[in-house]
C-alpha positions in Angstrom: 0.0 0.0 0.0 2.1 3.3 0.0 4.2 6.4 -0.5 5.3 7.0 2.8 9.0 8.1 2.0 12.3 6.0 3.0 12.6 9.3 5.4 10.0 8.6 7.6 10.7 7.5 10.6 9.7 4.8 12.4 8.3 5.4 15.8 9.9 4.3 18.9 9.7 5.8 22.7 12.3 8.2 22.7 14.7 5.8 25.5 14.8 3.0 22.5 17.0 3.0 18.7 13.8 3.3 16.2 12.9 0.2 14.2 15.2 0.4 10.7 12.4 1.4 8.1 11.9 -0.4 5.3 12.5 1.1 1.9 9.3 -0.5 0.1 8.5 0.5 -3.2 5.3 2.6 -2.7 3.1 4.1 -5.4 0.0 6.6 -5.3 -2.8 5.4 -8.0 -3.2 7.7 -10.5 -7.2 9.4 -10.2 -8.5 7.1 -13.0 -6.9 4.1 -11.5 -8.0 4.5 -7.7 -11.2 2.7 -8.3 -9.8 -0.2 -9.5 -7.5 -1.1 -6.5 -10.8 -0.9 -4.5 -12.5 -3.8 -6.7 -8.9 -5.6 -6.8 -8.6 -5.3 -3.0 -12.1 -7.3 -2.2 -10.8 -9.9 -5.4 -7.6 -9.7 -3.2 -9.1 -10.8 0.3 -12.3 -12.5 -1.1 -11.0 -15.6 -3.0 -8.7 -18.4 -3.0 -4.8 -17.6 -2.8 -4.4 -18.6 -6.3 -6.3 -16.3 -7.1 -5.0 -13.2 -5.3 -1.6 -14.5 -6.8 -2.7 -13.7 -9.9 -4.7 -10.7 -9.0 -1.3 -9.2 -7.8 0.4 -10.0 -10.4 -2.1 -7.9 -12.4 -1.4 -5.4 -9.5 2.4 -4.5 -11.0 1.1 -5.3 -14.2 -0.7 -2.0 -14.1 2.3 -0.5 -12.1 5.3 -1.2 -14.7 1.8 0.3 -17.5 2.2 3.8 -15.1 -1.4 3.6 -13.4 0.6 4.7 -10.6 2.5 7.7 -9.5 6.4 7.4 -7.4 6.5 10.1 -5.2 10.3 11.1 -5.1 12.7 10.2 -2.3 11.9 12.6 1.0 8.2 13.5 -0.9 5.5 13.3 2.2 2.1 12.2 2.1 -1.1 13.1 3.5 -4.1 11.4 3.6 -7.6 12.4 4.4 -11.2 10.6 4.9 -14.6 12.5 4.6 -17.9 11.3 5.7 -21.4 12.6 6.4 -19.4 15.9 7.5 -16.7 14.4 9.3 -13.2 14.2 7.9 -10.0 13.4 9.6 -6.5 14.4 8.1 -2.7 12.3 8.7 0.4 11.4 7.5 1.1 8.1 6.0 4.6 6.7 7.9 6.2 3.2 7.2 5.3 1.9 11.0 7.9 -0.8 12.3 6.6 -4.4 13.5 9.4 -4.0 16.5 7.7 -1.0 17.7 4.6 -3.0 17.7 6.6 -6.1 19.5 7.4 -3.3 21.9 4.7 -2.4 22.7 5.1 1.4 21.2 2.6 0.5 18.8 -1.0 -0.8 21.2 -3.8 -2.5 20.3 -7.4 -1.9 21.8 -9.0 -6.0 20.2 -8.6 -9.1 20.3 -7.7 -11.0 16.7 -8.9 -14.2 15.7 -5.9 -16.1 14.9 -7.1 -17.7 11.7 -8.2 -14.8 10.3 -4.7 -13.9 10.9 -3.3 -16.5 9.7 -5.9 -16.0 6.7 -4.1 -12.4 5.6 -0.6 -13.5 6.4 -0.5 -16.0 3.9 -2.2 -13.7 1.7 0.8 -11.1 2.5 3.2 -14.0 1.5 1.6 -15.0 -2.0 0.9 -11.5 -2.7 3.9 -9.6 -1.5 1.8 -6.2 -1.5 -1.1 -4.1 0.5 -3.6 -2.1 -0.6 -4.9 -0.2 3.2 -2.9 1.3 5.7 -3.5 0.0 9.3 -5.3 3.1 10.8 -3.5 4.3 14.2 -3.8 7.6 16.2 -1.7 9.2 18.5 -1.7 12.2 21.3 -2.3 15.8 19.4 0.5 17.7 18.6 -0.9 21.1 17.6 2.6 21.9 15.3 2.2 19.0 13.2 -1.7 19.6 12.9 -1.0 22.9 11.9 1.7 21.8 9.1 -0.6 19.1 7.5 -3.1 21.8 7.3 -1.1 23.4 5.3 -0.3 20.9 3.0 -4.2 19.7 2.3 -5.6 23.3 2.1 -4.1 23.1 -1.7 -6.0 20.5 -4.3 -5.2 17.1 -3.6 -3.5 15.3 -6.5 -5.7 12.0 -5.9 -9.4 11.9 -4.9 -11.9 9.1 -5.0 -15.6 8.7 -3.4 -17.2 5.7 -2.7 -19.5 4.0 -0.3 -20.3 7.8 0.9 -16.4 7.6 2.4 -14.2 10.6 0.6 -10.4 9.6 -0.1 -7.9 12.4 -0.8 -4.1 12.6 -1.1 -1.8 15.1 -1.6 1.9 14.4 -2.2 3.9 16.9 -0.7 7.7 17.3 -2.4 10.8 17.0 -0.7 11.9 19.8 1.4 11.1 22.1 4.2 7.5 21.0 4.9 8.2 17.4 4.5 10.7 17.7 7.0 9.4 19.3 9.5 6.3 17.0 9.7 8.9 14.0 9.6 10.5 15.7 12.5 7.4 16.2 14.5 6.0 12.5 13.6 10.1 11.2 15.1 8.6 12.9 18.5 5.6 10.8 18.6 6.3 8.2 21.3 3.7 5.6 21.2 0.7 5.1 19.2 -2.6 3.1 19.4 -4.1 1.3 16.3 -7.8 2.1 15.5 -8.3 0.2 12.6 -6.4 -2.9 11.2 -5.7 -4.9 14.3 -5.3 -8.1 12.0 -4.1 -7.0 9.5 -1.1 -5.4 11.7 -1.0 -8.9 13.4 -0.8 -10.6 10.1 2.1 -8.4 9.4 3.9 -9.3 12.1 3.4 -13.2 12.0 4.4 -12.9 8.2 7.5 -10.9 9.0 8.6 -13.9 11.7 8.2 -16.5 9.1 10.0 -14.5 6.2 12.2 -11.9 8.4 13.8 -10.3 4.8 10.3 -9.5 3.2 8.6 -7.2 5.4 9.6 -5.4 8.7 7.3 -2.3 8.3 3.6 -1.7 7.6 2.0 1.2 6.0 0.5 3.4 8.7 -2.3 6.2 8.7 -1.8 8.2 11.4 -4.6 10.3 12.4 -4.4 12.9 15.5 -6.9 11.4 18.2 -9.3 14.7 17.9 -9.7 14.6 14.5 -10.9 10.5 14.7 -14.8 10.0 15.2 -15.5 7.1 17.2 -19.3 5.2 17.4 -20.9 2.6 19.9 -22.9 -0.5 19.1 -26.7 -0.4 20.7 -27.9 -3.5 21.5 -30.7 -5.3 21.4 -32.1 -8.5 24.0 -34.8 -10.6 22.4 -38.3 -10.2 25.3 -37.8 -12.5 27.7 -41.0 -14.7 27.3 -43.6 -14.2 29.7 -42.5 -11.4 31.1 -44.4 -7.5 30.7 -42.7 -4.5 30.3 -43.3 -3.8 34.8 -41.8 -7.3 35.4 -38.7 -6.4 32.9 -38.4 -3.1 34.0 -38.2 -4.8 37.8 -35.6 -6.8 36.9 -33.5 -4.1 35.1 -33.9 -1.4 38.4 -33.1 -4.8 41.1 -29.7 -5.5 38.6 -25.9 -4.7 41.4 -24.5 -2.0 38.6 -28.3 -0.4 38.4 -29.0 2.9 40.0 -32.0 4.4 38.6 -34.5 4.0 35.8 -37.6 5.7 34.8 -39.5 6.7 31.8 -38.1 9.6 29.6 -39.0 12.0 26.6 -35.5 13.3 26.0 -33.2 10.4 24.6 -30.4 12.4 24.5 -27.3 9.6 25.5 -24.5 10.9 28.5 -21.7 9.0 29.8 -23.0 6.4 32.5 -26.6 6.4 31.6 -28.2 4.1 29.0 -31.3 4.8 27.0 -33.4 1.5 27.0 -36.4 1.1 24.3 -39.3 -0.9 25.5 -43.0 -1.6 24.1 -42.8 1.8 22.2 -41.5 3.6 25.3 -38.1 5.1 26.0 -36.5 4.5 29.4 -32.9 6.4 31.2 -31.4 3.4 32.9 -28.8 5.4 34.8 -25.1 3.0 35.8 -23.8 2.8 39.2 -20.2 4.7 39.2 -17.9 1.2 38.5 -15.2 0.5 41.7 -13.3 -1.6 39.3 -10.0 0.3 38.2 -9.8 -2.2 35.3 -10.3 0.3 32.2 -12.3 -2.1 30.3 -14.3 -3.1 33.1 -15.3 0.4 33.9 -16.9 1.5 30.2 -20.5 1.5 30.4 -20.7 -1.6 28.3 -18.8 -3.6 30.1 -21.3 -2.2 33.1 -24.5 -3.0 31.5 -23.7 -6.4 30.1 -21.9 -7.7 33.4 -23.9 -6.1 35.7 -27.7 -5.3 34.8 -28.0 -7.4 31.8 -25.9 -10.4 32.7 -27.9 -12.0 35.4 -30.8 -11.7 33.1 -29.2 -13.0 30.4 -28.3 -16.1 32.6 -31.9 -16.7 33.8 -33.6 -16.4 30.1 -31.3 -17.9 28.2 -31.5 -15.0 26.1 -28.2 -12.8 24.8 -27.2 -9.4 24.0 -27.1 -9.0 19.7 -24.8 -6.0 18.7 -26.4 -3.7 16.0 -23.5 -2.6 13.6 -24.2 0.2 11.4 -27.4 1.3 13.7 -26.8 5.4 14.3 -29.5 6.4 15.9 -32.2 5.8 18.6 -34.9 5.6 16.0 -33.1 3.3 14.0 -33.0 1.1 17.0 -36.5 1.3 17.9 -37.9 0.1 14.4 -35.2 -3.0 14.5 -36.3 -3.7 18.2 -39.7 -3.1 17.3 -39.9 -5.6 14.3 -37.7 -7.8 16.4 -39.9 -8.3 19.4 -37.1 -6.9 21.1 -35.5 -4.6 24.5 -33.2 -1.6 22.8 -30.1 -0.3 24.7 -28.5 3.0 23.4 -25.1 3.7 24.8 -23.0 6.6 25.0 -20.2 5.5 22.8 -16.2 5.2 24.5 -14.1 8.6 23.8 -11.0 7.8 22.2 -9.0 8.5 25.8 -11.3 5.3 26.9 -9.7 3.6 23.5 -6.0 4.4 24.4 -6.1 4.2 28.2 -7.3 0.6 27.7 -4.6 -0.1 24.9 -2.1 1.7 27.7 -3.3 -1.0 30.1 -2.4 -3.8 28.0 -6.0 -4.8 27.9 -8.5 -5.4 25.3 -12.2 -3.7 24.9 -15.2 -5.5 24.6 -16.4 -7.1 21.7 -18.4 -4.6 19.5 -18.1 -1.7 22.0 -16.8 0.9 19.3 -15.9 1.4 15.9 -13.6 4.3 14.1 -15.5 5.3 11.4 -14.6 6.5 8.3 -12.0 3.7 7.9 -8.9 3.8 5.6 -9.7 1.8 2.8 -8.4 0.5 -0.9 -8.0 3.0 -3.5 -5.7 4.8 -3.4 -2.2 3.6 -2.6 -0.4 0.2 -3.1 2.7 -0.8 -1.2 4.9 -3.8 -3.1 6.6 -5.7 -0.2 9.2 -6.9 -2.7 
């Protein structure tokens, strides 16, 4: 996947050597060619290995025909995603699989190893990426400031699709680019957002064939320019039970301290929304004791304390809704569902990195980063 320059450094805390970057052959799609890598990248992680062999090879195929662009030794690149009025602005950087051994580079999920195992052997046959693993990292109003300056000119790459807006600017070698590579040198640790398993697969690829790969293409996003979303949930009706004998249940739970009926849905940290027979309900959270990070989001509070015991009496079990944004959204699924809706205040990315910074992972569909790099634009040739 990418033009981050031979230049860029890899991050390391500043008491440790950095990582050795890579010097992969990274190319920027021309505009007419973007859309292509995005059909080639599903082809890519859709279908058999044979398959993706020979989809790469049509990969350089259209690199040696110059669907691609080289930015020049020391060029910089910056990379933004728009969506539904959101948009978030980095700095692609080779990222160093020892920094992520180290533990400079933290991960907030668990993988599932043969999905790992899955996209490492699809590394091996393919010897090339086509998404950056999404990270983010503390502020640092300087470098903000000088990637501003780079993407308030036309970007030199755009593509839309799926409602998500890619653009890229390649930024020449010189003043600018340095002092961005300077300021990204300072950054001390950073947390992934999106690409756990593919950063994983990386890794166990680059243990098995230590020569082909030692660095991943990065995004790196500031952590207040990322927009981060909860999952509601849903609990299929416990049989037999009305609405008062539910609503019993929910106000006797150990981590419940309140709930009543409400007009106003709006969502705040330690307070959950719950949708019931056509009604909306505040279901206020005791404050957590545990000093566990994970333990003490309000998901981890509401399933292990309110909804947990009731889950273990029904049989019954919470259902995630991906892709669900709103409360009224969640009462038409619940409602054609025969269902109990939860609405949560989603995690604030300090919840994502203090958990990371614990070594610990969050719960399953608590959160998701959302717009999410994605194929298109870039491809990185491992070699």
């Amino acid at each position: 996947m990418n033009p981050p320059s031979r230049n860029v450094d890899v991050l390391a805390a500043p008491e440790s050597p950095p990582v050795a970057p890579t010097s992969p052959r990274v190319l920027v799609a021309n505009p007419r060619q973007a859309a292509r890598l995005s059909e080639l990248d599903a082809k890519l992680t859709g279908g058999t290995l044979t398959a993706a062999c020979k989809d790469a090879a049509r990969l350089r195929q259209l690199a040696r025909q110059e669907a691609f662009t080289q930015p020049p030794d020391g060029a910089l690149i910056v990379y933004r995603l728009a969506a539904d009025g959101h948009e978030q602005t980095g700095v692609l950087a080779d990222v160093g699989i020892g920094d992520y051994r180290a533990g400079r580079v933290r991960r907030h999920e668990a993988t599932q190893p043969d999905r790992v195992r899955r996209m490492a052997e699809l590394l091996a046959v393919t010897r090339c990426e086509l998404v950056p693993v999404m990270l983010t990292h503390q502020p640092r109003p300087r470098l903000g400031a000088l990637v501003a300056s780079i993407a308030a000119r036309t970007p030199d790459v755009e593509l839309i699709g799926d409602d998500v807006a890619q653009s890229v600017w390649i930024e020449p070698p010189g003043a600018l680019a340095d002092d961005v590579r300077a300021e990204i040198s300072d950054i001390d640790t950073l947390y992934i957002a999106d690409g756990h398993h593919r950063m994983a697969a990386a890794e166990r690829h680059a243990t098995r064939d230590p020569g082909g790969c030692d660095a991943v293409l990065g995004a790196l996003f500031p952590a207040d320019h990322l927009r981060l979303l909860g999952y509601p949930r849903s609990l299929p009706r416990p049989g037999g039970m009305s609405a008062s004998d539910l609503l019993d249940v929910l106000a006797s739970q150990p981590a419940t301290e309140s709930i009543e009926e409400c007009a106003d849905i709006t969502i705040e940290p330690g307070s959950v929304a719950v949708w019931l027979d056509g009604r909306w309900y505040r279901l206020r959270l005791r404050t957590p004791r545990s000093a566990d990070p994970s333990a003490s989001l309000d998901v981890s509070v509401l399933e292990d304390g309110v909804l947990g015991p009731l889950i273990d009496a029904t049989g019954t079990r919470v259902l995630p809704l991906p892709g669900t944004r709103d409360a009224d959204a969640v009462a038409r699924w619940c409602a054609e569902h025969d269902a109990v809706g939860f609405v949560l205040h989603p995690p604030g990315v300090a919840d994502v990195m203090a958990v990371a910074d614990a070594g610990a992972v969050m719960p399953p569909k608590s959160t998701w980063f959302d717009p999410k790099a994605r194929a298109g634009p870039f491809l990185r040739e491992l070699g």
